[in-house]
Every structure is written in structure tokens, then in C-alpha cells.
N, C-alpha and C positions, 0 to 999 in steps of 0.2 A: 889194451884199450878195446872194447867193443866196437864194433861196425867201423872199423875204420876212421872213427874220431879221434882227435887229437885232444888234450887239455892245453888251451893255449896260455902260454909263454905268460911269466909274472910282469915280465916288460911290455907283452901285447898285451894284458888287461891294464895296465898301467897308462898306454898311450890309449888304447881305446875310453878312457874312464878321464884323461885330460881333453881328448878332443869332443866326448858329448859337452863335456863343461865348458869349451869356451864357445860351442855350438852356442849354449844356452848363453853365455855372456853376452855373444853376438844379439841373441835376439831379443834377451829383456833391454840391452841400447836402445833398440830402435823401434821399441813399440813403444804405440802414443800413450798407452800409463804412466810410462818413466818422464813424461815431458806432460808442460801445463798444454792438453789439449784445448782446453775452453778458451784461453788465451792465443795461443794459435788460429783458432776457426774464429773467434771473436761469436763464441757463444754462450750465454748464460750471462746472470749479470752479478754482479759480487754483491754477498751479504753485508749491510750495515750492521752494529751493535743495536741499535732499535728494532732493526728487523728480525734479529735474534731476540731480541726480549720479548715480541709477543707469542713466541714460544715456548721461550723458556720458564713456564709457570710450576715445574716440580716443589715439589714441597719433600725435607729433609726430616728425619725424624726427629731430629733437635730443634724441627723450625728452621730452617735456613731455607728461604724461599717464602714465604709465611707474606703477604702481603698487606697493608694498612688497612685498617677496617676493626670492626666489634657486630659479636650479633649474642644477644640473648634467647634466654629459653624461650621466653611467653612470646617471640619474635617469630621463633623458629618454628614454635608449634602451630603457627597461624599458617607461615611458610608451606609447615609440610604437609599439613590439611591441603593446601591448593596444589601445591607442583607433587607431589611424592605417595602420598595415600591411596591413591586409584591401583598402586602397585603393589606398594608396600602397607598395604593395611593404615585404617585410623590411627594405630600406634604404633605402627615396623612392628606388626607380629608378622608379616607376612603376607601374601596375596600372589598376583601375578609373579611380581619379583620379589626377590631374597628377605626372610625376615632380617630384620636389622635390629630385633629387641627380645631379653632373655638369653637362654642358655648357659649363665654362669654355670662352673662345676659340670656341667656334661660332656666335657673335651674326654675324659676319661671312659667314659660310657661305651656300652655297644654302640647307641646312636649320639653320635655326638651333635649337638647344635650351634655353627660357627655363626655368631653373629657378632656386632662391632662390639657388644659386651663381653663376649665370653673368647672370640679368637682375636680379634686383630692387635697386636701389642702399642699401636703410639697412635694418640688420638693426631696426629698432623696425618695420617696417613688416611685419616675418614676427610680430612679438609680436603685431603689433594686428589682424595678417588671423587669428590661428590663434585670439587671445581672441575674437573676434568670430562666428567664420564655422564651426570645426573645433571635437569631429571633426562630419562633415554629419549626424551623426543627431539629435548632440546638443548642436548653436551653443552657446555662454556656460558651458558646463558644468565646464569644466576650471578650477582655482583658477588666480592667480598665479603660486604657487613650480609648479603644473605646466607653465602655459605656458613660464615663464623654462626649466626646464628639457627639452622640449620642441626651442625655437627653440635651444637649447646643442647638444643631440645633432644637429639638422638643420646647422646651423655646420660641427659635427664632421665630419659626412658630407661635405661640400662642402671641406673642408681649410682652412675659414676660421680656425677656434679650435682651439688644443687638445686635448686627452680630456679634462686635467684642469679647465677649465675651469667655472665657477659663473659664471654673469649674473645680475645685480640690475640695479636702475632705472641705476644710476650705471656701469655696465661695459657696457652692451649699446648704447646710444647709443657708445659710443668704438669701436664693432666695425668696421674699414672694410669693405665688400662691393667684391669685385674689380669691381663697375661701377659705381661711385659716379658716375665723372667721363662717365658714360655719359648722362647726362640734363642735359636743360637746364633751368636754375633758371626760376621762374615771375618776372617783371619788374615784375609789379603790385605796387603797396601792401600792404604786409600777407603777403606771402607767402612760401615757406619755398622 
């Protein structure tokens, strides 16, 4: 052995290696994590399922979450003329923010153009970013029947739907987006 070190004992590292562990048993007991703190100090106040539901507005890409409502094209495009165009151009080609019209077939390209046409795979996914996030000044502001109709006239522009088209909970999940087949499914448990 060098410099007068020893290698200790299989039985000292044995009991060295039980008493950090019950060190630590000792102290994940008696930290306030392991016990309901908020209920001991009597702070905070418990969630209702109401009070969960004005948050829980996700939308699934099969539609699970999809809320009651209908909005059409000729609705939408009035729509996005007033909240959305100052940003996104007269037709979501573009402006301040993101175009949102055009690009099919250019994912492959040097410059590719991702817009709700050409990348995003499930039209539920434009309902729950534009209910969620648009227009930027005023997040969560727009009803249902406007976003439904909204996500119809952006559709429209991109040559996915019709003109005359009306999306509801039950129509917009069946809408295919030309890059559906474009992502790879998640493989874990529980995932969509």
C-alpha cells in the first residue's frame, strides 16, 4: 500500500454503506415533503374539480378535450381579418408573426416552409394552440364557435377543407393534415 493507506475492510465498507442509508432514512422521515405540509400549517386551499376544469382546456389529437361550438369558413375569414391579419398577413402568408398558409411539399427542401399546411399533422392541434395562445395580445379571448371557425378558414387557405365547410368537436378531429404520416408516434404507455 502506498503512503501508508490502508484499503478498508469489506465489512467496513459494508457498515459504512448501511449507516449513510439509514442516515438518509432518518432524514427523508422527518422532512416536511414526506408529510402533508399544507395541511399541517393550514396553508393553501384545496382544488375543486371546477377549479380544475377552467384549466384543463388541452385538446387531444383524436379530439378529446374538443369543446361544444361550430365555426365556418366565411365566419372565420371575417374573424381573422379583425384579431389575426395585423400579424399574420390578409391570408396567413405571413407578417409580424408566423405564416400560417402555403408550404406544402417544401419539408424536403433546403428551405423548408412549416406552416399549419405543410407541418403540423392534426388539425385539433391548430384549435388548441389558437384557443390557448392567439390572437398574442389577447391569449384565451376568442369563444369556441370562434376558434372552430378560425382553424375552418386557416384549413381553407391551405386547400385542406372546403369554403363551405363548419368544424365542430366531431368534424375537426376527422380532418387529415397533408403530414400526418410525417411524425413518429410516441411508443411509451399512455401516449397518443
Amino acid at each position: 500500500m502506498r503512503d501508508g493507506h490502508r484499503k478498508p475492510a469489506p465489512a467496513r465498507m459494508a457498515l459504512a454503506v448501511l449507516l449513510s442509508l439509514a442516515a438518509l432514512a432518518s432524514c427523508a422521515s422527518t422532512t416536511p415533503i414526506a408529510r402533508n405540509a399544507g395541511a399541517a400549517h393550514d396553508i393553501g386551499t384545496p382544488l375543486t374539480d371546477q377549479d380544475l376544469a377552467a384549466w384543463n382546456i388541452d385538446v387531444a389529437p383524436d379530439g378529446r378535450g374538443l369543446p361544444a361550438g361550430s365555426g365556418d369558413v366565411a365566419t372565420g375569414a371575417h374573424l381573422f381579418a379583425a384579431k389575426c391579419a395585423a400579424c399574420h398577413g390578409a391570408q396567413g402568408q405571413g407578417g409580424l408573426g408566423d405564416p400560417l398558409v402555403g408550404g406544402q411539399g417544401s419539408l424536403a427542401s433546403a428551405k423548408p416552409k412549416r406552416t399549419v399546411g405543410s407541418y403540423w399533422p392534426y388539425a385539433t392541434t391548430l384549435f388548441d394552440y389558437i384557443r390557448r395562445a392567439m390572437p398574442y395580445n389577447a391569449p384565451e379571448s376568442l369563444s369556441a364557435d370562434e376558434v372552430y371557425a378560425v382553424s375552418a378558414f386557416l384549413l381553407n387557405q391551405n386547400g385542406i377543407v372546403p369554403a363551405n365547410t363548419r368544424l365542430d368537436a366531431a368534424s375537426l378531429p376527422r380532418v387529415i393534415m397533408p403530414n400526418r404520416g410525417g411524425f413518429v408516434a410516441d411508443p411509451r404507455p399512455g401516449q397518443l
